[in-house]
C-alpha positions in Angstrom: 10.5 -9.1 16.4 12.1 -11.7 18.7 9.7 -12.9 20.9 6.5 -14.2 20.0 3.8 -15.8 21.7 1.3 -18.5 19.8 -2.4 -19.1 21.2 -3.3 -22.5 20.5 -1.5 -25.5 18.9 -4.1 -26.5 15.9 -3.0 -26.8 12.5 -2.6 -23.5 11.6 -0.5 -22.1 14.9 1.7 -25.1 14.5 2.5 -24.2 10.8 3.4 -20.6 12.1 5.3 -21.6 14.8 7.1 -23.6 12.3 7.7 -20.5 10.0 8.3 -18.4 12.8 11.2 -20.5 14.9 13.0 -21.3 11.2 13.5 -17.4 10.5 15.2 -17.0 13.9 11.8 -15.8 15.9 11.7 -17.0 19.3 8.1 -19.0 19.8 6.8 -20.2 22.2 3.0 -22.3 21.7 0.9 -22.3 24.4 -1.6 -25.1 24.6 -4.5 -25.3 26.7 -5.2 -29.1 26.5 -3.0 -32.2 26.9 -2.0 -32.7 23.7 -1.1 -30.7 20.7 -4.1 -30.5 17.7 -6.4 -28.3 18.4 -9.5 -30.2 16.2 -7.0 -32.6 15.3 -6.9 -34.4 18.6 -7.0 -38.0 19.6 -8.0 -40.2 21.8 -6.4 -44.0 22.4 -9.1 -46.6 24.0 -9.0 -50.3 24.6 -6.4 -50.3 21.4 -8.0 -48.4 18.9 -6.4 -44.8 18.1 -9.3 -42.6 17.6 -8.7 -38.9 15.6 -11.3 -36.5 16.0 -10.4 -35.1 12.5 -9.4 -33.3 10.1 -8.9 -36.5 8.4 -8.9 -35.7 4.5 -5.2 -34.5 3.6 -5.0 -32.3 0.6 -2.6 -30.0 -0.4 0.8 -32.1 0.8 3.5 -29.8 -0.5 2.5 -27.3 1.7 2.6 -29.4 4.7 6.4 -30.7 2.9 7.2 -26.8 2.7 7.3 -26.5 6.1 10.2 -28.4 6.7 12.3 -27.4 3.4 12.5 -23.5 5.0 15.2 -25.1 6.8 16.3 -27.9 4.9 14.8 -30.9 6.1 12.1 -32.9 4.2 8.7 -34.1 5.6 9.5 -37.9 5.4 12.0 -37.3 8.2 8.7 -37.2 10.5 5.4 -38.1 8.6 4.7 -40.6 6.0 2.0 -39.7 4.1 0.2 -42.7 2.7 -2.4 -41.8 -1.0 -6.0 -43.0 -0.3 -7.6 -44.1 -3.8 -10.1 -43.7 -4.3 -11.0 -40.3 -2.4 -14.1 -41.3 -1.3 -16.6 -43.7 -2.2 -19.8 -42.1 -2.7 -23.8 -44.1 -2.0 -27.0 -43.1 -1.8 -30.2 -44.5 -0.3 -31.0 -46.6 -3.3 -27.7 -48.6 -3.5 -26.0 -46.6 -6.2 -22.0 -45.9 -5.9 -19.6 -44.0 -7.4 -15.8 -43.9 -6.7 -14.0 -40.5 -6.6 -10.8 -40.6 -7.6 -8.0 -38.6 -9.8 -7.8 -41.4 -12.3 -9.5 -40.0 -15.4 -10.2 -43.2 -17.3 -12.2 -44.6 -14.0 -13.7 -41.2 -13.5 -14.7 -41.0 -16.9 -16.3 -44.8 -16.3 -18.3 -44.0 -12.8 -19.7 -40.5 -14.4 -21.1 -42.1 -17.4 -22.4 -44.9 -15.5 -24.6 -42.6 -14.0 -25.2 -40.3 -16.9 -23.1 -40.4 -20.1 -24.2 -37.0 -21.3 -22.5 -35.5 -18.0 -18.9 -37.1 -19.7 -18.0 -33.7 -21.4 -20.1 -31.2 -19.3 -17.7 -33.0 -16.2 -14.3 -31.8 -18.5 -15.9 -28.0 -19.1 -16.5 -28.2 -14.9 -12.6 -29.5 -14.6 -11.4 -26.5 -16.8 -13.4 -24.5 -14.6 -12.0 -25.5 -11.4 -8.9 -25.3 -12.7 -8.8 -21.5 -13.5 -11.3 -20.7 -9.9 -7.7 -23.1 -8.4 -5.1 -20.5 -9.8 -7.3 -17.3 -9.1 -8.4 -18.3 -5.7 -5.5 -20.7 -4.2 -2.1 -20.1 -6.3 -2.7 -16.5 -6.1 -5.1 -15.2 -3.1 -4.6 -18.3 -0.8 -1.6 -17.7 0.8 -1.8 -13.8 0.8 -3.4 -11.6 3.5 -6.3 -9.2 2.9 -5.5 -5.9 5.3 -7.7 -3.4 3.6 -10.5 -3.1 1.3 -8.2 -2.1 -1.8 -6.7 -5.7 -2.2 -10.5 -7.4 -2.6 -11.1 -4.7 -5.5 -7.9 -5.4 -7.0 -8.9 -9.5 -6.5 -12.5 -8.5 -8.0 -12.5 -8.6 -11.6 -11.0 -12.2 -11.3 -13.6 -13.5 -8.6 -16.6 -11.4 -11.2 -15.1 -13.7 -13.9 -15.3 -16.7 -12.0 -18.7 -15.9 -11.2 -18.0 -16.2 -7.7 -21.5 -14.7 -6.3 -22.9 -17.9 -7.6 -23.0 -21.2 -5.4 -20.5 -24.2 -5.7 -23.6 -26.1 -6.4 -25.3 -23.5 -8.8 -22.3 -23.5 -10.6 -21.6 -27.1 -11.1 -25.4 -27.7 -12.2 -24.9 -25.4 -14.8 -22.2 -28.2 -16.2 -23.7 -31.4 -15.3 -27.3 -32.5 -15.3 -27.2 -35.9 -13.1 -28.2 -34.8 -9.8 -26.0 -37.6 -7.8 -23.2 -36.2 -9.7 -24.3 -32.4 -9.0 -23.9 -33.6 -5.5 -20.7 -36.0 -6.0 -19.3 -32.1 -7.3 -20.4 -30.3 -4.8 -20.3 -32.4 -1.1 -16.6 -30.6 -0.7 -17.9 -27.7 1.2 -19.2 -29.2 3.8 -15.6 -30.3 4.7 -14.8 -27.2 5.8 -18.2 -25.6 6.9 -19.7 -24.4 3.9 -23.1 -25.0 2.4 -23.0 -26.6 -1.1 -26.3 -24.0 -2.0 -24.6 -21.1 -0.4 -21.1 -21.5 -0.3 -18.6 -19.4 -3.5 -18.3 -21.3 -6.2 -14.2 -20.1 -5.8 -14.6 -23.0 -3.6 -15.0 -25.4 -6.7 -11.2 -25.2 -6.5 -10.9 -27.6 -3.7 -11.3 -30.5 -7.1 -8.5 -29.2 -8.8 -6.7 -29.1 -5.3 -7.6 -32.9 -4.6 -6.9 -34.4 -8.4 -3.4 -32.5 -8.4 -2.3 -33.2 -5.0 -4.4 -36.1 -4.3 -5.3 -37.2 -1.1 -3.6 -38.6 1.4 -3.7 -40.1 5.3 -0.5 -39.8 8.3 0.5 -43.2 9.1 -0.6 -43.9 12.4 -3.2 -41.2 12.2 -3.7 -37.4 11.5 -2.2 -37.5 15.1 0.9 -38.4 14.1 1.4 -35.3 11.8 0.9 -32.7 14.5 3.3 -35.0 16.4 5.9 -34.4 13.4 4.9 -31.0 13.2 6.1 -30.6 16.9 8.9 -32.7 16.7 10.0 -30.7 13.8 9.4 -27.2 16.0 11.2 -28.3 19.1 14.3 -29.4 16.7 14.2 -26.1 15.4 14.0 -24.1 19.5 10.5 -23.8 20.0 8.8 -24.6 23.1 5.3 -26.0 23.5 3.6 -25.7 26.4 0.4 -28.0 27.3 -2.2 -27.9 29.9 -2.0 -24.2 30.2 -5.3 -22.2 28.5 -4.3 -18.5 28.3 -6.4 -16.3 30.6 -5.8 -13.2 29.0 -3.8 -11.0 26.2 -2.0 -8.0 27.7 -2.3 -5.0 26.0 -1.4 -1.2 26.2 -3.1 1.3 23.7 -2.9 0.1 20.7 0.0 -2.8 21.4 0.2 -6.3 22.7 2.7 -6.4 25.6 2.0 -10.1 26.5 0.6 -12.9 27.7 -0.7 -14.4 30.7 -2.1 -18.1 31.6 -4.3 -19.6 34.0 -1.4 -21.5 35.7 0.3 -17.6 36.3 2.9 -17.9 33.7 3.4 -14.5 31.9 5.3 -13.9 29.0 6.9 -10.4 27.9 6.1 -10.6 24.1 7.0 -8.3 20.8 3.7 -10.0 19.3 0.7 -12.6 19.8 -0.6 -14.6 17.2 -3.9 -16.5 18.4 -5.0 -19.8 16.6 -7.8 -20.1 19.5 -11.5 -19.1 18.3 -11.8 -15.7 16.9 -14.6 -15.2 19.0 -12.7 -16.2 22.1 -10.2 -14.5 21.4 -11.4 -11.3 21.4 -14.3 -11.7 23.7 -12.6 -13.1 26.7 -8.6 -13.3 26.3 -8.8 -9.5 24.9 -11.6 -8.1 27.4 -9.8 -5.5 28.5 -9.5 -3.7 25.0 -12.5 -1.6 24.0 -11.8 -2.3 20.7 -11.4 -6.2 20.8 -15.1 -5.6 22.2 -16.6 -4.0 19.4 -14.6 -6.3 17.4 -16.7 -9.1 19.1 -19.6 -7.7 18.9 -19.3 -7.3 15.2 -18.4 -11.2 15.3 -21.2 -12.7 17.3 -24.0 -11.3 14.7 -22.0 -13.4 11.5 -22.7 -16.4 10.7 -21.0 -19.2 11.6 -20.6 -22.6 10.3 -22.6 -25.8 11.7 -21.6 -28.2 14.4 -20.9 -32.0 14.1 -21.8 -34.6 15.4 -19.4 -37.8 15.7 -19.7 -40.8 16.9 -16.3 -43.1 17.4 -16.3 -46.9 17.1 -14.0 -49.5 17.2 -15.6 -53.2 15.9 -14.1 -56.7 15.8 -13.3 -57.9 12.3 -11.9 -56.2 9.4 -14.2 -54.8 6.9 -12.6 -55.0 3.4 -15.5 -53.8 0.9 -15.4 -50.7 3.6 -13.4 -47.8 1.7 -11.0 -45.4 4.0 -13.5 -42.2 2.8 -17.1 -42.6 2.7 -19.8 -40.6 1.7 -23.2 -41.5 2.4 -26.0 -39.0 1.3 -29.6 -39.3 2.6 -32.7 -38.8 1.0 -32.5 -35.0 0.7 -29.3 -33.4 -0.1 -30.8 -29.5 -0.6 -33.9 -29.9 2.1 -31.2 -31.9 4.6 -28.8 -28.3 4.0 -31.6 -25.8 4.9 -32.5 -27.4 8.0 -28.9 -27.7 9.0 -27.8 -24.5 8.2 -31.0 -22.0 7.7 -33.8 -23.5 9.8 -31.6 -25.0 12.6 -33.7 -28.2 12.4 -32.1 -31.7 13.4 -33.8 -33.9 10.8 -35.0 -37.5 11.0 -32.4 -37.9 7.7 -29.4 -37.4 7.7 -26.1 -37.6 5.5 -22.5 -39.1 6.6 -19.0 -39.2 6.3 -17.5 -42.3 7.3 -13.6 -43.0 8.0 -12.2 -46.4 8.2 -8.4 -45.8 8.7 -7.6 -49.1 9.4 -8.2 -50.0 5.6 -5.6 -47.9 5.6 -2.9 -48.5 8.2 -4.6 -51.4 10.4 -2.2 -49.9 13.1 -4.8 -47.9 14.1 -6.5 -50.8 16.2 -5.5 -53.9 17.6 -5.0 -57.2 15.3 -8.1 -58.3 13.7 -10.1 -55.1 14.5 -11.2 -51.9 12.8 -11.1 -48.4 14.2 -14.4 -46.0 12.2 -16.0 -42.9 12.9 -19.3 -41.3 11.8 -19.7 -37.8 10.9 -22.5 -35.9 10.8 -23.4 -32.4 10.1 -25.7 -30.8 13.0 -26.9 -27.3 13.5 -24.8 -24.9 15.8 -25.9 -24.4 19.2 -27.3 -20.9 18.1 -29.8 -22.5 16.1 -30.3 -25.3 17.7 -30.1 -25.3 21.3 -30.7 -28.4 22.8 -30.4 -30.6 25.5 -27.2 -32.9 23.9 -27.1 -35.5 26.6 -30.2 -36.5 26.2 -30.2 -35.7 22.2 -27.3 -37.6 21.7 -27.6 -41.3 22.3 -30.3 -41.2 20.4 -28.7 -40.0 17.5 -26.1 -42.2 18.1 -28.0 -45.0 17.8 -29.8 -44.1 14.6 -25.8 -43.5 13.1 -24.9 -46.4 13.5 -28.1 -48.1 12.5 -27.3 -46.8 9.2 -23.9 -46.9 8.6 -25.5 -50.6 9.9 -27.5 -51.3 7.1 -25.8 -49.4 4.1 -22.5 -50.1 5.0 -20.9 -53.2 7.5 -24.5 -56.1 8.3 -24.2 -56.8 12.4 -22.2 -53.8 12.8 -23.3 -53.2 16.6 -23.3 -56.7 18.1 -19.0 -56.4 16.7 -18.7 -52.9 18.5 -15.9 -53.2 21.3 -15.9 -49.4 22.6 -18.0 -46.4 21.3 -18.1 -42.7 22.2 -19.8 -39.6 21.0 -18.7 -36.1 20.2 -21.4 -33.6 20.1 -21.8 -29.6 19.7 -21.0 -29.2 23.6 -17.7 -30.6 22.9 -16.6 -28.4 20.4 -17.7 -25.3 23.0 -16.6 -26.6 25.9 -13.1 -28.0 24.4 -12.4 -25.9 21.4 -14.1 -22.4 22.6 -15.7 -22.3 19.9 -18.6 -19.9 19.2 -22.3 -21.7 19.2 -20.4 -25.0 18.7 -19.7 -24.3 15.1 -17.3 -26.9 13.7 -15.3 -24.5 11.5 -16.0 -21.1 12.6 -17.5 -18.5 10.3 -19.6 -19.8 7.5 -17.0 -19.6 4.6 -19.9 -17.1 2.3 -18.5 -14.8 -0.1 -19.1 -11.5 2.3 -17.3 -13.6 5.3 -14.5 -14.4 3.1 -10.6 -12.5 2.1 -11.2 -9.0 3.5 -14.6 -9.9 5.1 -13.2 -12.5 6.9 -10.6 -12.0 10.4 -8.1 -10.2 9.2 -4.8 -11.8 9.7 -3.2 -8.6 11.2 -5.8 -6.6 14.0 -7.1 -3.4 13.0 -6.3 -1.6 16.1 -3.6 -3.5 17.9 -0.5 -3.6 15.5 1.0 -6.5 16.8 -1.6 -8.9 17.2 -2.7 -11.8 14.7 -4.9 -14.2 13.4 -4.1 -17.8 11.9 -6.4 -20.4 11.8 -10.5 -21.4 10.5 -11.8 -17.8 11.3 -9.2 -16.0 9.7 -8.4 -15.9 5.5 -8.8 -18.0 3.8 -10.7 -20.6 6.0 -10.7 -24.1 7.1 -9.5 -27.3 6.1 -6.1 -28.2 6.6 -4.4 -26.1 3.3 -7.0 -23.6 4.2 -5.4 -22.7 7.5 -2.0 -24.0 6.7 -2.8 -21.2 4.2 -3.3 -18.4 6.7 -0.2 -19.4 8.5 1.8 -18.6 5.1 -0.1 -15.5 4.8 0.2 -14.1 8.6 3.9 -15.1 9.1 4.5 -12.8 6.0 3.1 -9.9 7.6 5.2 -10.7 11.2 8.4 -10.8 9.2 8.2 -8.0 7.3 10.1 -5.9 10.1 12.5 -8.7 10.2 14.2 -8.6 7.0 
């Protein structure tokens, strides 16, 4: 292999680019907007540097393992700055709790809100712990080509218990339900439904207390940028404002690529971070078997959409924490009409990022860069009209981040704009909207899930959301680890 071809310049094509260019493999990334990102794009307006997200960092080291392959350290194009705490957790009735990795303040803000929940908190740690070393340390980074390696990987995922929910499972160790949901909110981060999603996923709380969390100075932006510088230095070539048109093939082998400028690239293999669905649908629609592999797609489920709405405000807002949580009234009813009835609710619950409490860089002197986050059905479910949905919701937002969070927040609003399920299908490709691709359920996941190598077509693969493990920033910097792997093997 000496020629390869990337689709897409997210997270996870970046981080095999990476892997690729520093074992000697010619790459080549091609991007089909502006700027490099995929989900983790940005926008810059009247000052204020805007990220559309993923902005939780977890996991550093693997990000920092990307430049050691070579011999160059992280620092010499990122600074990662630790958030503490997390995320700062409210509800409705004015109760907080700080998240942290700090055990003697952890210890404090659980038995605040139920002292009892103290010890059944250190049996859930202990559990998250082994689900971290079965799931991540071991499964995470590895691909899952045929049926044989999820029965090897079963009696460890049986002992784990990991037909059960995340939120099932941490009920069955704490009895406080603001904690059950202070436990369990870590799903929806990457698509999953607290009630539905594997408890294997209770691992992301060993992930966050070891590793803790942390934010790019300057922006999640300004990691992808070091991600790129750090690919170029190595010989890669990015190229933006191109969208690939189609994937060549013949029988059962990719022969190259073709974009819809007319650039066409002679390959030895393709390795598409774009939408799964997308990817076979339309850049693959000349294989009869990428069809049926589509078909097969479009009847999973896929995870919701999001709505966001970006602000930047006069003032700073000190008491505002850079991770905010901020549940509604319902946290299980909210869930079903999200993700089972395809309902947008009157309630809702938020995420709220305030990076300038962070690095103030993000917006100009004496001002404060936020956006609102909020789960929505997918377009599937929930097909409406979002231009005349969406100012409406906006409002609402930030009505409440208004009256729980920062008093006179909209008469201190300098510039605003909204992101809605549209967006994410019009920008992203991405199936029905869906924030995160497939629903990260225990049959959609390892084997279930894209496989990282095609079936059919021997040199084409997957990295990214829709392919194993899943979403979230170690989640597909994961799948890069585990794909690059299987494009090496010839090479060595």
């Amino acid at each position: 292999m000496k020629r390869v071809a990337i689709i897409g310049a997210g997270f996870g094509g970046l981080a095999l680019a990476i892997r690729l260019q520093s074992a000697g493999v010619d790459t080549v990334v091609l991007e089909a907007r502006d700027k490099p990102g995929g989900r983790a794009y940005y926008w810059e307006r009247d000052g204020f540097t805007f990220d559309g997200g993923p902005t939780v960092i977890t996991a550093p080291d693997a990000l920092a393992e990307l430049w050691r392959l070579s011999g160059h350290d992280i620092s010499q194009d990122v600074t990662l700055l630790p958030i503490s705490p997390f995320y700062r957790l409210s509800w409705p009735d004015g109760t907080m709790f700080d998240y942290s990795n700090d055990d003697a303040q952890l210890g404090a803000e659980i038995a605040r809100l139920n002292p009892e929940d103290v010890a059944g908190y250190r049996k859930f740690l202990r559990y998250s712990e082994e689900v971290y070393r079965e799931g991540y340390v071991k499964l995470g980074h590895v691909a899952f080509l045929d049926f044989s390696a999820m029965i090897k990987a079963a009696p460890a995922l049986m002992k784990a218990q990991a037909w059960r929910s995340v939120y099932s499972m941490v009920s069955s160790f704490v009895k406080n339900e603001k904690l059950r949901e202070a436990l369990s909110f870590h799903t929806l981060l990457v698509g999953g439904n607290p009630m539905a999603t594997s408890a294997i996923y209770a691992l992301i709380h060993k992930l966050e207390r070891d590793g803790g969390v942390w934010f790019a100075k300057g922006g999640t932006n300004q990691l992808v940028a070091g991600m790129v510088r750090h690919f170029e230095r190595l010989g890669g070539v990015l190229r933006l404002n191109d969208p690939v048109a189609a994937i060549d093939t013949l029988g059962d082998r990719v022969t190259g690529v073709r974009t819809e400028s007319g650039f066409e690239m002679e390959v030895d293999a393709v390795a598409s971070n774009a939408e799964v669905v997308h990817s076979y649908r339309h850049l693959l629609k000349d294989s009869r078997s990428a069809q049926r592999t589509a078909a097969k797609l479009e009847r999973k489920r896929f995870s919701p959409s999001l709505f966001v709405v970006h602000f930047g405000v006069r003032g700073a807002c000190p008491d505002v924490q850079h991770h905010s949580i901020l549940f509604g009234p319902r946290y299980k009813g909210l869930l079903d009409d999200i993700f089972k009835h395809g309902v947008l609710s009157e309630d809702f619950s938020l995420y709220l990022h305030h990076p300038t409490a962070t690095d103030p860089s993000m917006a100009p002197p004496d001002h404060s860069t936020f956006y609102a986050l909020a789960p929505v059905p997918h377009l599937g479910k929930f097909p409406a009209n979002w231009d005349e949905i969406g100012p409406i919701l906006e409002d609402r937002i930030l009505a409440e981040v208004e009256r729980r969070m920062i008093p006179g927040l909209r008469e201190r609003i300098v510039t605003k704009f909204s992101y809605a399920p549209p967006d994410f299908a019009n920008d992203l490709r991405s199936h029905l909207g869906a924030g995160f691709s497939l629903e990260p359920i225990l049959t959609q996941s390892a084997w279930f899930r894209v496989h990282n190598r095609d079936e059919a077509i021997s040199n084409l693969f997957f990295v990214g959301a829709g392919t194993h493990p899943g979403a979230g920033i170690p989640g597909v910097v994961g799948s890069a680890k585990a794909t690059a792997a299987l494009m090496l093997e010839g090479n060595r």
